[in-house]
C-alpha positions in Angstrom: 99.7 83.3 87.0 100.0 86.8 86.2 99.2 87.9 89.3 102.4 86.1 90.4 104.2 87.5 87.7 103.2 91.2 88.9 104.2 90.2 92.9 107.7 89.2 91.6 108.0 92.1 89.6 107.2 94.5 92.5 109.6 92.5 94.9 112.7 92.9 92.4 111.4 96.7 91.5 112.0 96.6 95.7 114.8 95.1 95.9 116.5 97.9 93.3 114.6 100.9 95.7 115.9 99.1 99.3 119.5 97.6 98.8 121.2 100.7 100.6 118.8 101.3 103.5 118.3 97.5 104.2 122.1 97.1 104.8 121.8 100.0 106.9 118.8 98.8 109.0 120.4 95.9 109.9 123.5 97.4 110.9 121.8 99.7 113.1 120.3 96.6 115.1 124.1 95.3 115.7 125.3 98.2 116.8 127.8 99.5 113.5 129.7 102.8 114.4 129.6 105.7 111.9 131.8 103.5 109.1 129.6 101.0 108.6 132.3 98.2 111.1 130.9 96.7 114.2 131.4 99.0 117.0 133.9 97.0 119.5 131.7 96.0 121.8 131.5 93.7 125.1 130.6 91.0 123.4 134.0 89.9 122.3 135.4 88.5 125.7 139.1 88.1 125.8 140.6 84.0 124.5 140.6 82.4 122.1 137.0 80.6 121.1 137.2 77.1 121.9 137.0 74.6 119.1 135.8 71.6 120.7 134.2 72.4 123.6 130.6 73.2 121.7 127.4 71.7 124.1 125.1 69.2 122.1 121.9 68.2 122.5 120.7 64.6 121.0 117.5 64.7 119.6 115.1 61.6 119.3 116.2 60.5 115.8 119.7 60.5 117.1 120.9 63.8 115.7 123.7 65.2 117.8 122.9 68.9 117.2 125.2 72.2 118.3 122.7 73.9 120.9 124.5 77.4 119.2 122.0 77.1 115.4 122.9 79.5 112.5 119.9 81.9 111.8 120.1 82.6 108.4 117.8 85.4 108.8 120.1 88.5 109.0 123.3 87.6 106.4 125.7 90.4 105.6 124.6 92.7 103.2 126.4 94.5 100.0 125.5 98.0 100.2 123.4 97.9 97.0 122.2 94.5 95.3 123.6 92.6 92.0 121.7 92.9 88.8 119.6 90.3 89.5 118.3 91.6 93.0 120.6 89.2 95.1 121.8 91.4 98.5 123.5 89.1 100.0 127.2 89.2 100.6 128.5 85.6 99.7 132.2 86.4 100.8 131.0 87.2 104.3 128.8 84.5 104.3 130.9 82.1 103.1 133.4 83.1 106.2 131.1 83.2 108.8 129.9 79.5 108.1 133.4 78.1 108.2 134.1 79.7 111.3 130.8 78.5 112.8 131.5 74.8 111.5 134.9 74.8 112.7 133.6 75.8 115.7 131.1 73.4 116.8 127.8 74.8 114.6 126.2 72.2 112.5 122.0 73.6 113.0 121.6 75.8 109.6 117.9 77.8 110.1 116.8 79.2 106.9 113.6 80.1 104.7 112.3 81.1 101.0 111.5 84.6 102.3 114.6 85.8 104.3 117.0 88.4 103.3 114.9 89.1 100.5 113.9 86.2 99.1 118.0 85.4 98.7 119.3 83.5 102.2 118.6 80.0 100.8 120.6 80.8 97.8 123.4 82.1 100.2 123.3 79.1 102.6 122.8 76.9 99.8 126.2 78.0 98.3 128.6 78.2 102.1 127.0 75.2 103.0 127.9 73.0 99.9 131.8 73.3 100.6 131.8 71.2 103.3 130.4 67.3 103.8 126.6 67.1 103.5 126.2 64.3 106.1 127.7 66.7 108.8 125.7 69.4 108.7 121.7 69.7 109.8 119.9 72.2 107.5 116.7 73.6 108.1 114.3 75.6 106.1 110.4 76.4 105.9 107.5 76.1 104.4 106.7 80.0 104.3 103.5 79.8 101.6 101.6 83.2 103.2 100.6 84.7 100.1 99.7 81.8 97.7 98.5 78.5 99.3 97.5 76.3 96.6 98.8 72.6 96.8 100.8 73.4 93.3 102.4 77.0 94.3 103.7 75.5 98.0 104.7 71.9 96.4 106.5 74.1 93.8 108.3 76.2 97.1 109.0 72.6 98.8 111.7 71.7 95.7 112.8 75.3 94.9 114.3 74.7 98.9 115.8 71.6 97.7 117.2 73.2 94.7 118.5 76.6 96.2 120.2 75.0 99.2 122.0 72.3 96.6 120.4 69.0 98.8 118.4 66.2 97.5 116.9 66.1 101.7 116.3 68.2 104.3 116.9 67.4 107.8 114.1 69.6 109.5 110.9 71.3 107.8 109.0 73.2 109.3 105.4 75.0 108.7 106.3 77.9 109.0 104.7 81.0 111.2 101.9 79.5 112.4 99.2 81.2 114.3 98.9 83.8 112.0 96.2 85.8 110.3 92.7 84.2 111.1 94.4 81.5 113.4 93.1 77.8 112.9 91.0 78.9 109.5 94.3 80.3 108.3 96.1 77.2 109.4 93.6 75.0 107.5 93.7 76.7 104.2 97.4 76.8 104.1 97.9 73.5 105.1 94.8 70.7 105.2 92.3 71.7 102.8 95.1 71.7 99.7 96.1 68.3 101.0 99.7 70.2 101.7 100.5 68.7 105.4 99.9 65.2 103.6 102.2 65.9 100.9 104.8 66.8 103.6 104.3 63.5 105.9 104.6 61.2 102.5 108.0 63.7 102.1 109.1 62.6 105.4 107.7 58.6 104.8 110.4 58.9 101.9 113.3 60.2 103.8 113.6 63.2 102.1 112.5 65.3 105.0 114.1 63.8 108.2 112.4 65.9 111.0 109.0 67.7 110.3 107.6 70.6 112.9 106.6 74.0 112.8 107.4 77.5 114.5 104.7 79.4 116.2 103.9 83.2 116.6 100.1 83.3 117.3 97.0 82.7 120.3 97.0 79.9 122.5 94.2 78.1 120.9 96.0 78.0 117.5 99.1 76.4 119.4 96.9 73.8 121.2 95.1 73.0 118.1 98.7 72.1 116.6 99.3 69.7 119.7 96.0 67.9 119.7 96.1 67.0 115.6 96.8 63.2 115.0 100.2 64.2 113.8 103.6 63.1 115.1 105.5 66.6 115.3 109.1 65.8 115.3 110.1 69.5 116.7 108.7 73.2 117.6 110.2 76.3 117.2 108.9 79.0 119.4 110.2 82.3 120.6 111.8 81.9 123.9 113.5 84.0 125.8 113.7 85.7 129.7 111.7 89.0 128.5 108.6 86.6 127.0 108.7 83.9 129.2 106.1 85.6 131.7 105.7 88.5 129.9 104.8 88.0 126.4 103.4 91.0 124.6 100.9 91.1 121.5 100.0 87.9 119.6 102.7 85.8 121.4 102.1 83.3 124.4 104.3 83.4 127.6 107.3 80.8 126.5 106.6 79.4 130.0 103.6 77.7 128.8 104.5 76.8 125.2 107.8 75.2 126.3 105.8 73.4 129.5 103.1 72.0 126.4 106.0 70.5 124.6 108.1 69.1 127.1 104.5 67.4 128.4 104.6 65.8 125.3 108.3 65.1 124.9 108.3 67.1 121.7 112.1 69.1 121.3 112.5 72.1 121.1 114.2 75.1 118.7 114.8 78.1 120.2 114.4 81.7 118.0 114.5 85.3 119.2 116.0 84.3 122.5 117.6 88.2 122.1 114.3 89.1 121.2 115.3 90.8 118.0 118.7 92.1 119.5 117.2 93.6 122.1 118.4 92.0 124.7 121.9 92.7 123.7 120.8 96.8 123.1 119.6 97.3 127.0 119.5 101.0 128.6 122.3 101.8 130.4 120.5 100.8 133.8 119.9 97.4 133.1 123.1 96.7 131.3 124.7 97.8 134.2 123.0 95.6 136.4 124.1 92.4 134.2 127.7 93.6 133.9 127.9 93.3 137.9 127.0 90.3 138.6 128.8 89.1 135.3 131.6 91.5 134.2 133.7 89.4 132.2 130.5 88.1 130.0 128.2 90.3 127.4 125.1 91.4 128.1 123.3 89.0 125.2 125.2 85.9 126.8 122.8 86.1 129.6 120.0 85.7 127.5 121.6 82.5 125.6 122.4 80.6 129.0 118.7 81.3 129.5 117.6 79.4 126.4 120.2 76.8 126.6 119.1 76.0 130.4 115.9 73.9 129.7 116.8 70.4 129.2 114.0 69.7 126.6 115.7 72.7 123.9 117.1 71.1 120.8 118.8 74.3 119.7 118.8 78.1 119.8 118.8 80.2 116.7 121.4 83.4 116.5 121.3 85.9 113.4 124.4 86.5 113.5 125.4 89.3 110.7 129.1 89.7 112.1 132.0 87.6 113.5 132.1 88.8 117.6 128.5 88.1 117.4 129.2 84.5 116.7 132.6 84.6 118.7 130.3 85.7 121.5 127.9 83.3 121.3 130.2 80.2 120.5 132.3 80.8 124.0 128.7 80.9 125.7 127.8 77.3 124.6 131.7 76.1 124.3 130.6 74.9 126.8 127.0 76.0 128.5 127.2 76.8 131.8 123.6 76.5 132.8 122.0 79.1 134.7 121.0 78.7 139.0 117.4 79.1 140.2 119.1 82.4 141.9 120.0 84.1 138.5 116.8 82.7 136.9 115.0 84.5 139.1 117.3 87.5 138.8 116.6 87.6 135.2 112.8 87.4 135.3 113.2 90.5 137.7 115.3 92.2 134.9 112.5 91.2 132.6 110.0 93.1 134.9 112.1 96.2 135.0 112.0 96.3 131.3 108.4 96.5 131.2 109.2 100.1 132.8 110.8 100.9 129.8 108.0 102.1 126.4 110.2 100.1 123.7 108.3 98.9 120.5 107.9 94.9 120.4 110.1 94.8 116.8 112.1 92.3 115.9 113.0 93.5 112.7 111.9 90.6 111.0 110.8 92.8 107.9 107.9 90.3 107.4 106.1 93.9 107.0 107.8 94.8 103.9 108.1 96.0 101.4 105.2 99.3 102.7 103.4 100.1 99.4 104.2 103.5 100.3 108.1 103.0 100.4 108.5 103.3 104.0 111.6 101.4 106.0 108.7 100.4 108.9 111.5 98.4 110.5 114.5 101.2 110.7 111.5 103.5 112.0 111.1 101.1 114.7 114.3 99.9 115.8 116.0 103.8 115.7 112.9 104.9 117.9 113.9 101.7 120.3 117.9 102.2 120.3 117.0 106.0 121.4 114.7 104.3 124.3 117.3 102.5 125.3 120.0 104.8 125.3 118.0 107.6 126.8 117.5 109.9 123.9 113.7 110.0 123.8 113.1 113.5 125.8 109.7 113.4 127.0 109.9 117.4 128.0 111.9 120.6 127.1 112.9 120.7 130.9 114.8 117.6 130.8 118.5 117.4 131.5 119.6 116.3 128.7 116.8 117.7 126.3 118.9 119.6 123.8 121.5 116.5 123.7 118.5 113.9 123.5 116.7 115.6 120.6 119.9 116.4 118.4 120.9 112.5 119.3 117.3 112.0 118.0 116.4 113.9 115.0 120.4 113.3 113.7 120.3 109.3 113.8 116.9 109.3 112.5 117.6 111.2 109.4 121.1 109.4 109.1 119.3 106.0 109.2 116.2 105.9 107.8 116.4 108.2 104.5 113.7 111.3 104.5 111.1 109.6 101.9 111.2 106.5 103.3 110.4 108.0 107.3 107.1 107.4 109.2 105.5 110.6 107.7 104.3 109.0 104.6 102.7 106.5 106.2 99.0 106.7 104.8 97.7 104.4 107.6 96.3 101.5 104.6 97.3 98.8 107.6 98.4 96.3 105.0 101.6 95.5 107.0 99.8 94.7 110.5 98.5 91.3 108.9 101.6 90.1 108.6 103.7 91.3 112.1 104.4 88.2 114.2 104.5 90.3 116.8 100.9 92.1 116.3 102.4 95.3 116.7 99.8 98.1 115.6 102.4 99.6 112.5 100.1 102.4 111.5 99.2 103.8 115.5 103.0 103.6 115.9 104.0 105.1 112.8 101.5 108.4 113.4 103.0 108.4 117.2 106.9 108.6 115.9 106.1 110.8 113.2 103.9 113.2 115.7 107.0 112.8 118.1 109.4 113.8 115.6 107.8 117.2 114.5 107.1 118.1 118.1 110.9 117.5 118.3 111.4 120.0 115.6 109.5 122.3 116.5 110.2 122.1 120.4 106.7 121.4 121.6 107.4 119.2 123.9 
């Protein structure tokens, strides 16, 4: 008990320390100009956003579910948190929800440990102004530090109670795969009789749909499938870049989607930009979209590619501002499925990327807080955005050195503060654990940091 006591007292003593720079991170992974406002970008095409023309998939309980689902995952942030730690900003919250519901959405993704510990709260609070039996809310059982049968029992109801609903129409386990794989999956889920608990919840009603979502090996994943258990739904990470090509801990999507439609088990969709990188390409390969496609963004290629497979349920979209979800409702207002021909052009794109030495983050801060103070994430993703927009000199004797290493050294101070920046990593490793991705934090953090003085110095 006190050692729980201690946890929560570190995560709100965090919470006071990362307000500011959080809001920041997750501008920089939208794109925000200077001020802070989304940079006007291609992803608002020109119309008006259709309000009944949203593409549906039926699920096999009968749900009719938008194939656009709400990621609660990335809310708006205030630019410093309330007294009690809260950092979300309800107002923009409140207005993106009843745009989305107006629009079609009615697949609400959320968990216990996003946007701090505060996005159920948040989507608890939009969600309960408009008529319960419409909407499809979703949330997780995300027990990775504590998995005794009384702590994750106690997690279940807190859901209940911080989204304001006395059911829940899908549950999932949440992350599996992780850690030590099965053994981890056992402890957090059989051996404290936890999985039982959940299938008596569902027997009751008060979980309609049970699943899980899955970042981990292939043998963890079959494991899942071969288990005397009748999984309503599985979320994986899907997308064009990791359908052949996934990196680190992850299985090619190809596979994992193949397994489940096999089994005629549905399917929900997240990352399908791959952590916003898929709407942040170079200038090469956004180029390359933008001619076969002018008229459409960049990321709307990437949702017709999750929305294409017959057997997805639903694709999840953080989406922090409104032309994000403007963008992404006139893609599935209605789906226009994608050809063999551009399926194929896509998986070449996907090839070409490979060219390109971008970090696998998604900045799903599941590293965080660094014992050390360190904002791994904005580390990560500023180091990618420069990849992407050509601003990672690899020589004095490039064109563009002196423009590329100002561009450089200039963002990185502006968006990740000085104490907070990869040199004062120590290397402990306590945040590789817990990366879906499997990224190796500390060898990354030494090779930005090592980057950055030879930057300063001009060594290169």
């Amino acid at each position: 008990m006190d050692e729980n006591k201690n946890r929560e007292m570190n995560r709100r003593d965090f919470l006071k320390i990362v307000g500011v720079s959080a809001a920041a991170s997750t501008a920089a992974l939208y794109g925000c100009s200077s001020d802070g406002k989304p940079a006007s970008s291609e992803a608002a095409a020109l119309g008006e956003v259709p309000t009944d023309k949203m593409t549906y998939r039926t699920s096999p309980t009968g749900d009719k579910v938008s194939l656009l689902g709400y990621g609660c995952m990335r809310w708006p942030l205030k630019p410093a948190p309330d007294a009690d730690g809260n950092v979300i900003d309800q107002d923009a919250v409140n207005e993106l929800v009843d745009y989305a519901i107006a629009h079609g959405v009615n697949y609400f993704d959320t968990s216990p440990v996003y946007c701090q510990g505060f996005s159920e709260r948040a989507t608890g609070v939009a969600l309960k102004r408009h008529p319960r039996e419409k909407l499809l809310i979703a949330t997780k059982m995300s027990n990775f530090q504590n998995y005794t049968r009384e702590n994750s029992i106690k997690m279940y109801h807190q859901s209940l109670k911080e989204l304001q609903t006395d059911y829940l129409d899908y549950y999932l386990l949440h992350s599996i795969g992780g850690g030590e794989g099965i053994k981890t999956f056992h402890d957090r889920y059989i051996d404290n009789g936890v999985l039982d608990f959940l299938l008596e919840e569902r027997e009751a009603g008060r979980i309609r749909n049970l699943g899980w979502s899955f970042h981990g090996y292939t043998d963890v994943f079959d494991y899942l499938l071969s288990l005397d258990v009748k999984w309503d739904f599985v979320q994986i990470q899907m997308n064009y870049a990791d359908w052949r090509h996934a990196s680190g801990r992850n299985v090619n999507a190809e596979y994992l989607y193949a397994e489940l439609e096999k089994r005629n088990i549905p399917v929900v969709i997240m990352e399908p930009l791959l952590g916003g990188r898929l709407s942040k390409l170079n200038d090469h390969l956004v180029a390359r979209l933008k001619q076969r496609r002018p008229e459409n963004s960049v990321a709307s290629w990437a949702f017709r590619f999750a929305g294409s497979y017959p057997d997805v349920l639903c694709v999840l979209s953080g989406m922090t501002y409104m032309e994000h979800l403007q963008d992404n409702l006139r893609t599935y207002s209605p789906l226009e499925p994608l050809t063999d021909e551009e399926k194929d052009f896509l998986e070449e794109t996907a090839q070409l990327m490979l060219k390109f030495p971008t970090i696998p983050c998604n900045d799903c801060k599941y590293c965080m807080p660094c014992p050390y103070g360190l904002d791994i994430p904005a580390i990560l993703v500023h180091y990618n955005k420069c990849v992407n927009e050509g601003n990672v000199p690899k020589s004095s004797q490039d064109k563009n050195y002196s423009e590329a290493r100002r561009a450089f050294l200039v963002g990185y101070d502006r968006s990740v503060p000085k104490l907070r920046q990869a040199s004062h990593c120590t290397g402990c490793g306590q945040c590789n654990p817990h990366c879906p991705q499997s990224i190796d934090i500390p060898k990354q953090l030494v090779r930005i940091d090592e980057y950055v003085e030879q930057l300063k110095q001009g060594t290169l």
